[in-house]
PLY file of the C-alpha trace (Angstrom):
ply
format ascii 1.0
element vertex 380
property float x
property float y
property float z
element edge 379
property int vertex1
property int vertex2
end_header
-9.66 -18.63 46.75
-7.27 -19.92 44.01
-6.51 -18.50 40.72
-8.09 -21.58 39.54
-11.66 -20.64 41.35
-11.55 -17.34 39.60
-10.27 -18.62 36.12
-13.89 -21.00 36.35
-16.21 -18.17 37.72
-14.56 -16.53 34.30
-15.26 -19.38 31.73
-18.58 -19.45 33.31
-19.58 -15.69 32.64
-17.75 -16.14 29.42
-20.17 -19.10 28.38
-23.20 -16.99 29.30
-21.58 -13.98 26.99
-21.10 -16.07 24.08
-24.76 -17.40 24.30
-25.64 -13.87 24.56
-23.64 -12.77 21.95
-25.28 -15.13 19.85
-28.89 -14.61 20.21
-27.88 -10.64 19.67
-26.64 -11.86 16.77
-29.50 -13.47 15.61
-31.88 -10.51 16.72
-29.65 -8.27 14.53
-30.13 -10.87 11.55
-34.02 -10.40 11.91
-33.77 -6.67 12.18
-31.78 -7.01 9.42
-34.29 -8.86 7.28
-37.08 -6.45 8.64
-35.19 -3.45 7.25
-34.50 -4.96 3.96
-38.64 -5.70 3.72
-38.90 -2.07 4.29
-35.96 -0.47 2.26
-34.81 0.79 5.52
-31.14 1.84 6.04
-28.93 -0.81 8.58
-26.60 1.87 9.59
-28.81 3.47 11.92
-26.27 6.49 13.31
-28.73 7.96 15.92
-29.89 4.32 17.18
-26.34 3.64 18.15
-25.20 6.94 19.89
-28.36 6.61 22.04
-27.80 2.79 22.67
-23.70 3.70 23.77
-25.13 6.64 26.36
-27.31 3.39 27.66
-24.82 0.49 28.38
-22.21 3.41 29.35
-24.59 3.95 32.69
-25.29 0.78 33.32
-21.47 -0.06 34.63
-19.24 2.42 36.91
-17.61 5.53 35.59
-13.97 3.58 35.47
-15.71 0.99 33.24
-17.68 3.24 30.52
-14.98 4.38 27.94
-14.36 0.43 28.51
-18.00 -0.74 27.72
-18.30 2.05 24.98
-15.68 0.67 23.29
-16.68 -3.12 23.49
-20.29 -1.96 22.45
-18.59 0.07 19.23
-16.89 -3.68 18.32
-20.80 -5.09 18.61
-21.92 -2.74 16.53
-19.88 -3.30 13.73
-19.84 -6.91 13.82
-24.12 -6.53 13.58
-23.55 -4.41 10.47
-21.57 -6.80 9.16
-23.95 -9.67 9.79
-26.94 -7.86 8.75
-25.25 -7.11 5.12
-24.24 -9.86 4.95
-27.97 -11.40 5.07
-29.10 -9.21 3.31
-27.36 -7.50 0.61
-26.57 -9.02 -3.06
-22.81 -9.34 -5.51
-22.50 -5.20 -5.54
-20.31 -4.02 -8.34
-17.02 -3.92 -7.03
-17.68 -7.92 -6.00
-19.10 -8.93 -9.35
-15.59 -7.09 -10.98
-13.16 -9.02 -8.56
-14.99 -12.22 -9.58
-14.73 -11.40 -13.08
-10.94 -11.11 -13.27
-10.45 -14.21 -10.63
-11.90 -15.90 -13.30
-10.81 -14.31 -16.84
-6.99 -13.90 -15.36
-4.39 -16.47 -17.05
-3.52 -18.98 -13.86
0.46 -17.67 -15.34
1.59 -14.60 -15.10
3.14 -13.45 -18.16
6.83 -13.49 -19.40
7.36 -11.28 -22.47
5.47 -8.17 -22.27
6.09 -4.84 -23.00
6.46 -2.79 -19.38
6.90 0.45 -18.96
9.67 1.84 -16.50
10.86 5.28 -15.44
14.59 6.53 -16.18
17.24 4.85 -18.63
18.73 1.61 -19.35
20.41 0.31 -15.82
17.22 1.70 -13.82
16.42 0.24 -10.63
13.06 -0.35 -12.05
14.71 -2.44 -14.83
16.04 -4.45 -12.10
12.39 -4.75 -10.89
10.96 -5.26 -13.86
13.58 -8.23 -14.47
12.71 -9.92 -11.64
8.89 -9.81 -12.30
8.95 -11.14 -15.63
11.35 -13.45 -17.42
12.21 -11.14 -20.21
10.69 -7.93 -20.49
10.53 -5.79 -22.89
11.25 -2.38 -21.75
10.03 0.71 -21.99
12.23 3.69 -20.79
10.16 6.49 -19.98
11.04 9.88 -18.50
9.24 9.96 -15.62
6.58 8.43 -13.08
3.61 10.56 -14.45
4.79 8.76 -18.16
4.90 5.28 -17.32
1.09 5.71 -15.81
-0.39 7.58 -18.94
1.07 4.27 -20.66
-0.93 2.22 -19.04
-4.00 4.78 -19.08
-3.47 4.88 -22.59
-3.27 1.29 -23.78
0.54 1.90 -24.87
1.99 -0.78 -23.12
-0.14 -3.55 -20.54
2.70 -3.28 -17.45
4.47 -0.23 -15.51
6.60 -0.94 -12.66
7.23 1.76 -10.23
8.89 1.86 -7.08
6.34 2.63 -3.73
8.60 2.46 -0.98
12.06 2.33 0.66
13.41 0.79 4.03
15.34 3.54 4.45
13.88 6.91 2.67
10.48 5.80 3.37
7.67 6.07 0.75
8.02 7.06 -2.65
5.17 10.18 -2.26
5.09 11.19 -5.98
3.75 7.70 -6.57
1.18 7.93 -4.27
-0.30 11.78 -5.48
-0.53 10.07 -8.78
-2.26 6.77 -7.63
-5.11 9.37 -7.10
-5.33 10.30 -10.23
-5.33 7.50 -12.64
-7.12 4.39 -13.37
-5.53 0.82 -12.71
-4.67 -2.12 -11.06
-2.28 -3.66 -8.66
-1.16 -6.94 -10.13
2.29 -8.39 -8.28
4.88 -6.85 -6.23
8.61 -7.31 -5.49
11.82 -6.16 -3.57
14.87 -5.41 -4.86
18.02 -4.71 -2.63
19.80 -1.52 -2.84
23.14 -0.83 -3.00
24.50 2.55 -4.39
28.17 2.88 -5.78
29.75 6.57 -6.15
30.73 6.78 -10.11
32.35 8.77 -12.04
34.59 9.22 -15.17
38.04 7.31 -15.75
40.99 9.35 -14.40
38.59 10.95 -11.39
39.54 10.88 -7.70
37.12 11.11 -4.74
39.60 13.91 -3.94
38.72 15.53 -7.13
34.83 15.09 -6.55
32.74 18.81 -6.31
29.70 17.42 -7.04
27.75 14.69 -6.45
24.04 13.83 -8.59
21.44 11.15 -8.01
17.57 10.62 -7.48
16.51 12.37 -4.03
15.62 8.89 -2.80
19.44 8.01 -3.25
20.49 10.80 -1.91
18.23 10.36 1.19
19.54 7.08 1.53
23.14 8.13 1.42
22.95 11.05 3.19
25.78 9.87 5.81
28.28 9.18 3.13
28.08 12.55 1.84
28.19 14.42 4.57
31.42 12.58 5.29
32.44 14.13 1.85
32.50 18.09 2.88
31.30 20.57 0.90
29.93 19.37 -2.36
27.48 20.65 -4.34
24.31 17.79 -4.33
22.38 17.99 -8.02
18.92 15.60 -7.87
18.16 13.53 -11.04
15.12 11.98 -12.65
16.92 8.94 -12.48
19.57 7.03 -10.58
20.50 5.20 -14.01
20.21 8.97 -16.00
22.71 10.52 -13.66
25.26 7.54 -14.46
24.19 8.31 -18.04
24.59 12.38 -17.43
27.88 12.36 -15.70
29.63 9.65 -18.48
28.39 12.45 -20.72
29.42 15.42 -19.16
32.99 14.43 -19.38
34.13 16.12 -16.50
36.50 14.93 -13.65
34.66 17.10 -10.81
31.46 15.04 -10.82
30.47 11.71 -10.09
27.08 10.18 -9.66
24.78 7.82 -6.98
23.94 4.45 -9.11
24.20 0.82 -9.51
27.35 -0.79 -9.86
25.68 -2.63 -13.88
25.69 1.41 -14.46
29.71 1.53 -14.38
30.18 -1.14 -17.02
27.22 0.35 -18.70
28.15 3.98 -19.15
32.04 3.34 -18.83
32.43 4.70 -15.63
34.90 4.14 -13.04
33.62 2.93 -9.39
35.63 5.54 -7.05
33.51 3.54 -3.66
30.65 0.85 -3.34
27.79 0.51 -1.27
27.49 3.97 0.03
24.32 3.76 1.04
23.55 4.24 4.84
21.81 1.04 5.59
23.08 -2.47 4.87
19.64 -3.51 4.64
18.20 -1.08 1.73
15.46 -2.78 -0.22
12.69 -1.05 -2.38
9.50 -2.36 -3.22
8.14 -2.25 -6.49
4.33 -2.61 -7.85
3.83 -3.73 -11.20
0.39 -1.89 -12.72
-2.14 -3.00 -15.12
-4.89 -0.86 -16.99
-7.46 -4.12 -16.37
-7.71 -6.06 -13.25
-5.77 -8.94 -12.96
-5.89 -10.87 -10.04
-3.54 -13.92 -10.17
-2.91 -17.14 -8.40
-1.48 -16.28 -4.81
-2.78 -12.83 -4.44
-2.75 -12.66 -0.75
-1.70 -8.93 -0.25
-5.29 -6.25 -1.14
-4.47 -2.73 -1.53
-7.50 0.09 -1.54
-7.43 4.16 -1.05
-9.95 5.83 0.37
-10.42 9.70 1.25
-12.59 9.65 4.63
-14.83 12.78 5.96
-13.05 15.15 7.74
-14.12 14.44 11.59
-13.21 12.26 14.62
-13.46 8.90 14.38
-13.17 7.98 10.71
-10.05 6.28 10.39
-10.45 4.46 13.72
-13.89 3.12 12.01
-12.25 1.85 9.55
-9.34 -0.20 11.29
-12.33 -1.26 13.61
-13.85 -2.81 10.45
-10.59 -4.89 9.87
-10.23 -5.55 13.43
-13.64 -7.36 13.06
-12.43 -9.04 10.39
-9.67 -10.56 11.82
-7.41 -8.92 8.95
-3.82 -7.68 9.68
-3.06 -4.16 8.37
0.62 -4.37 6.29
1.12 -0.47 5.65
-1.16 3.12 5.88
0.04 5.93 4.18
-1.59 9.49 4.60
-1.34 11.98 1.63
-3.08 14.99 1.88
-5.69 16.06 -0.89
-4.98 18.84 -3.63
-6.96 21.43 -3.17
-8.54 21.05 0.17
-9.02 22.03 3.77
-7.26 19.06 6.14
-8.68 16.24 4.15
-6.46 13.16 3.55
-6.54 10.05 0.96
-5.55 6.86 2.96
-3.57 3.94 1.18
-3.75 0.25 2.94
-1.82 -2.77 2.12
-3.98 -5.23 4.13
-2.65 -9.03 4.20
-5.32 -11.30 3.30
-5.84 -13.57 0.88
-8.44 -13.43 -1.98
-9.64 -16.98 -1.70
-10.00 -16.30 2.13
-14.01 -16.59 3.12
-13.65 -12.58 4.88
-11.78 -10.87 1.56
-15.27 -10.15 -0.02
-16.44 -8.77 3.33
-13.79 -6.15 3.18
-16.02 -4.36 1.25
-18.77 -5.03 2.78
-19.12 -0.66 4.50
-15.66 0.32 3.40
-17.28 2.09 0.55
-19.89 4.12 2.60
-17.72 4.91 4.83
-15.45 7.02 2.71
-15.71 10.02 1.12
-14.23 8.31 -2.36
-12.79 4.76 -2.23
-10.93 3.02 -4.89
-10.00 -1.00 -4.88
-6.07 -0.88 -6.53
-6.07 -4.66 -6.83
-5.01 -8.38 -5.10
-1.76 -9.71 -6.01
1.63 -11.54 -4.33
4.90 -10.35 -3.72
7.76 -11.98 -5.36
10.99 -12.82 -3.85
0 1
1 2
2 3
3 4
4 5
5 6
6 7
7 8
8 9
9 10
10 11
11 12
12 13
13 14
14 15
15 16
16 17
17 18
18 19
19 20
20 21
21 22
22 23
23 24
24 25
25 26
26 27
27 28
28 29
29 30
30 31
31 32
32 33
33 34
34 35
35 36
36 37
37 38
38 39
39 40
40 41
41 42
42 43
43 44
44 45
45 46
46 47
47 48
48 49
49 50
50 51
51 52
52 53
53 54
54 55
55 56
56 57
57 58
58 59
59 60
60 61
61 62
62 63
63 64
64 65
65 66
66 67
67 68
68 69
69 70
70 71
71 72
72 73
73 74
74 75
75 76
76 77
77 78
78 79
79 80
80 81
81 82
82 83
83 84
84 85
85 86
86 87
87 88
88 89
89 90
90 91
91 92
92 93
93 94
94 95
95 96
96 97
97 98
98 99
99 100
100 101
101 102
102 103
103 104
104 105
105 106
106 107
107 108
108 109
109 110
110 111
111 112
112 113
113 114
114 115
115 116
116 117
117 118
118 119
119 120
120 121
121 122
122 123
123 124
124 125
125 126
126 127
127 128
128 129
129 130
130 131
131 132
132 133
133 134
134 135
135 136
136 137
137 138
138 139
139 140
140 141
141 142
142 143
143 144
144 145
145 146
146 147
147 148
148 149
149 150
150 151
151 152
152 153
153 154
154 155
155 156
156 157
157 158
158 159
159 160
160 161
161 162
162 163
163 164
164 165
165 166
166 167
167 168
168 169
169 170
170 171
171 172
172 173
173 174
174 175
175 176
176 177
177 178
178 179
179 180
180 181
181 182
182 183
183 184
184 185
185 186
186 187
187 188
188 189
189 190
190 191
191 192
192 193
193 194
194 195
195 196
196 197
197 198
198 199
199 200
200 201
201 202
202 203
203 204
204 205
205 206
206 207
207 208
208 209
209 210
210 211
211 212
212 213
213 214
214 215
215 216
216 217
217 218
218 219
219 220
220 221
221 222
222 223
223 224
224 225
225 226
226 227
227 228
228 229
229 230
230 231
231 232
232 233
233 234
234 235
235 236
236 237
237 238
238 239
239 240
240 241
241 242
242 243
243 244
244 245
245 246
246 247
247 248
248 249
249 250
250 251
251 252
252 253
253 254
254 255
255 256
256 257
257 258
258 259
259 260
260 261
261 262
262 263
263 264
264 265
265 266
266 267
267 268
268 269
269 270
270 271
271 272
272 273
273 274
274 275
275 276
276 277
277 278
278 279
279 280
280 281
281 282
282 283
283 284
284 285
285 286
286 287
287 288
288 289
289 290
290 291
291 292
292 293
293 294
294 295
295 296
296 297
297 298
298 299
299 300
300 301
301 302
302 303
303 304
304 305
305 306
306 307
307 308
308 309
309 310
310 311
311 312
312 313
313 314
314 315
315 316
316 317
317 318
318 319
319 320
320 321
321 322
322 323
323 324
324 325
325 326
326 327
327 328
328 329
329 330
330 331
331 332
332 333
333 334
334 335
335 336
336 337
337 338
338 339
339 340
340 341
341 342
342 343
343 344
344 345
345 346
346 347
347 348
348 349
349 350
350 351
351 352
352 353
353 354
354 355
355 356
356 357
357 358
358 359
359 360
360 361
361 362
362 363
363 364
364 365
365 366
366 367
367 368
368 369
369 370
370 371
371 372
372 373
373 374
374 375
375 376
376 377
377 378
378 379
């Protein structure tokens, strides 16, 4: 035989399991209809466990984790469906399509955003490139620019998530657990650390050296180049500038921006210290309401799932189903508690896209607790 005789016995069988697939799929859609006549659950746990022990012995031992697996896909696709027939707008889908339709179609230019650290803050820099002329709030730290927007002080915080080269920006993410809001645009701002310190100073002279960890982290092979010096973490890349211009002292320079030198009147002993060439951070702008604005095609949601096998690979079966391309996870584990974890996912899909509002279709009862942070773009 040719390849070509078995590529045709395949499109054959392949015909016969799409025709198949489809009257399942209409079975499942009466079932569906019949449960909803009799207030009966569709996830039906037990049903499927017995129905996988079936199909597993109808095929040879090397083909049953195989058939288990296809059969786990079917499964979830009929749960889908069935919903889908059968259940109405739920309250997280009547919320998203009240803020695609009470958000501006512009996102704003002048309002007052809150950012962590001082004047010459990377999150300034964010903030500048989000809007065309903030006005900005300097705040001391992450945990402050959120209880702004909890508490109605200001409508915007920007806050850095993540770094190509540190990684993620965990302090955000323990907080995203414990306030209110929404995701409303994101950006990217590149990176690149100078060493300053005061007029007169030599990198000779240099015994210590004080940044943000992140900065440090991202610098770490500059300073081990340096010896021994003595490594102080700020609050702020911006407030160490600010802290050594003040200190006055010859013996200590700071990790910052080069707009920082000019700014605090320091001198720039070296530039672009940092590790990588390619150091970018991404920022999220926050909002107490939900905005969703034109473009959104990025969805970001948290969930904390029960503690036993299978959970997470549920739900990246669900946007497997979907056809949806997962952008980021992020694992932090849970205050409190025995080997339980909250799960952050960027997912990249756009709201106007017909499988967005399916998303949600069993996310929720899957998860322990599951909280929709918003749909927004990324600017450039």
């Amino acid at each position: 035989m040719q390849l070509s005789d078995y590529r045709e016995r395949i499109d054959a069988l392949d015909a016969e399991l799409v025709k198949t697939f489809s009257q399942r799929m209409g079975i499942s859609g009466e079932i569906a209809r019949f449960k909803a006549a009799g207030q009966l659950p569709i996830h039906d746990p037990a049903r499927e466990r017995e129905k996988l022990e079936q199909v597993a012995e109808l095929v040879p031992p090397p083909l049953r984790n195989y058939t288990q697996r296809l059969y786990q896909l079917i499964f979830e696709l009929s749960r889908l469906h069935q919903r889908q027939l059968t259940q109405g707008e739920n309250a997280l889908k009547q919320r998203i399509a009240a803020a695609l339709k009470s958000t501006p179609m512009l996102f704003p230019e002048r309002p007052l955003v809150a950012c962590q650290g001082v004047e010459g803050a990377y999150s300034q820099s964010a903030a500048e490139k989000l809007f065309v002329q903030p006005n900005i709030m300097h705040l001391d730290s992450f945990d402050g620019v959120f209880r702004a927007i909890d508490q109605g002080l200001c409508r915007f915080g920007v806050l850095p998530l993540e770094n190509s080269t540190a990684g993620s920006v965990n302090r955000i993410y323990d907080l995203m657990m414990q306030y209110d809001f929404s995701i409303t645009r994101a950006t990217r701002v590149k990176i690149d650390h100078c060493l300053l310190a005061n007029a007169g100073t030599k990198l000779s002279d240099i015994k210590e050296i004080v940044s943000h960890e992140q900065a440090l982290q991202q610098c770490e092979g500059f300073l081990k180049s340096l010896g021994t010096v003595k490594i102080t973490v700020s609050e702020n890349t911006a407030l160490a500038a600010k802290s050594v211009s003040e200190s006055g002292r010859r013996d200590i320079a700071a990790l910052s921006s080069r707009s920082c030198a000019e700014l605090y009147g320091l001198t720039l002993l070296k530039s672009s210290v940092q590790d990588s060439a390619s150091n970018f951070t991404r920022f999220i702008c926050i909002s107490k309401q939900l905005e969703i604005y034109p473009g959104a095609d990025k969805t970001s949601i948290m969930m904390v799932l029960p503690h036993k096998p299978g959970s997470l690979y549920k739900v990246l079966g669900h946007f497997y189903a979907l056809g949806i391309n997962l952008i980021k996870l992020e694992s932090r584990p849970l205050a409190g508690s025995d080997f339980e974890f909250m799960f952050y996912f960027d997912l990249d899909v756009s709201v106007y896209a017909p499988e967005f509002m399916r998303v949600f279709e069993e996310l929720e009862g899957m998860a322990t607790s599951f909280k929709y942070l918003g749909s927004y773009s990324e600017a450039v």
